[in-house]
N, C-alpha and C positions, 0 to 999 in steps of 0.2 A: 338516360334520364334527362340531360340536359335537353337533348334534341326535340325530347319530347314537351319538353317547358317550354324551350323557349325558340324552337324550330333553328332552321339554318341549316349547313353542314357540318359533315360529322368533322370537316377539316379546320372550318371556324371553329370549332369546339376546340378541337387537338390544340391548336392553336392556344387558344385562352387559358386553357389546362398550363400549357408547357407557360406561358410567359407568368401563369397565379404559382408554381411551384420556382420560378426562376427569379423573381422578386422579393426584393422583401414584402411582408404581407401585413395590414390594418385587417385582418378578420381571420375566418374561420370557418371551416365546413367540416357538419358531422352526417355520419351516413347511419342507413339501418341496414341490417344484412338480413337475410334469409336465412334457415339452419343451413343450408347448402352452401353457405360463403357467400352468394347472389347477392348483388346489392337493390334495396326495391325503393330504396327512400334516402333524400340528403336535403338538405339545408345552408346556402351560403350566407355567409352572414361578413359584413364590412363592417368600416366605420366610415361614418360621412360626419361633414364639419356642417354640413347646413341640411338640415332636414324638416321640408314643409310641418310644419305645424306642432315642432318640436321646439323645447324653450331651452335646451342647454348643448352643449357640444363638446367635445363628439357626439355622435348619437350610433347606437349598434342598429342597422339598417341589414331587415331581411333580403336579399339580392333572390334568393330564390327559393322556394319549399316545396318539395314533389314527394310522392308516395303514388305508389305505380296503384292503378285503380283497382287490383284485386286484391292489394295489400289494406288498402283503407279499411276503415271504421272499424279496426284495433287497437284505434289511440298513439300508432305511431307517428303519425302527425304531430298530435300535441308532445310526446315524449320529445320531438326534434326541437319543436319551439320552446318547448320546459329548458333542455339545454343551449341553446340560443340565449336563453333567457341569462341563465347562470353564467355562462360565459361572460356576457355584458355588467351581471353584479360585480364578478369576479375584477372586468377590469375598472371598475370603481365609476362606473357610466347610471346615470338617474335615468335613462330611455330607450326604448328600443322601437323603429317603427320598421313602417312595411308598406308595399300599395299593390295592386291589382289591376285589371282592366277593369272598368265600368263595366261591361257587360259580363265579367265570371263571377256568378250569382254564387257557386257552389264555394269561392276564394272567402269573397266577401263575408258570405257566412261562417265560413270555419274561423276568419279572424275573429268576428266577433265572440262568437264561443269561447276564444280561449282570452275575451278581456280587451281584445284590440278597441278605439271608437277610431271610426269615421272622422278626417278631421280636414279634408278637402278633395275635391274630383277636380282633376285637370285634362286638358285639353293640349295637345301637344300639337305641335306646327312645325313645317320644312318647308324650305324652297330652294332649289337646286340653285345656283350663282352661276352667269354665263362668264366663260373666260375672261370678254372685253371688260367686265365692271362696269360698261353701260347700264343709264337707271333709265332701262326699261318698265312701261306699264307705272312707273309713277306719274304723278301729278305734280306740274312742274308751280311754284311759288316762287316768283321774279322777286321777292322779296326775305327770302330765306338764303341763306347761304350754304354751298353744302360742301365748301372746301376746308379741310380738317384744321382746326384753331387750335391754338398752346395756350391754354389759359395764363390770364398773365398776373403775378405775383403783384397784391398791394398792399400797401402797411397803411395802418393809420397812423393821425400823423400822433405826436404826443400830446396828452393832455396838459 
């Protein structure tokens, strides 16, 4: 199910698995089974200390929500986010948020249904850093300085 959320391999998974069960852990994941034992659906849930558009902290932060696409519109979904939810009363937290891509129409939707709003779209940026540290492709300002300063400690004086 992970792989399919959120792609990669299955060894970056193994991975992530082995170091969220070897940790101590700020959250929580619940799963839905099949009558078979099959697992079709889970739910990871954190805590984060800053969370866009959230006014207190911690905040219980959905990391992931999957239900396998034959499983859907049984309400298992919402049953996952229902205990998401309770979890985060439980640990005495006033919020819980979540985010998507911009473009999964089908996420988007289902948040809102179960009560979620919209409360910012971002835009994410990278750029590789070459070894040297040279500032390539900027713009050079002969009157900027760009050698790293200590700010320096001043007092007023007494009144």
């Amino acid at each position: 199910m992970r792989l399919t959320l959120w792609g990669g391999t299955a060894e970056e998974h193994t991975h992530d698995i082995d170091v969220y069960f070897t940790t101590p852990q700020r959250g929580i994941t619940f799963v839905v089974e099949r009558p078979g034992g099959e697992l079709c659906g889970l739910i990871e849930v954190s805590l984060r200390d800053d969370v866009e558009g959230c006014q207190t902290s911690p905040v219980a932060y959905i990391e992931g929500w999957y239900v396998d696409e034959h499983c859907r519109r049984r309400a298992l979904g919402t049953r996952l986010v229902q205990a998401a939810e309770a979890w985060a009363r439980h640990q005495g937290l006033k919020e819980i948020a979540s985010d998507t891509q911009i473009e999964n129409a089908i996420s988007i939707q289902a948040h809102k249904a179960l009560g979620y709003e919209e409360v910012e779209r971002l835009v994410c940026f990278r750029k590789a850093l070459d070894a040297s540290g040279s500032l390539q492709d900027a713009s050079s300002d002969a009157s900027a300085s760009t050698r790293p300063q200590r700010a320096a400690a001043t007092h007023a004086p007494p009144p």
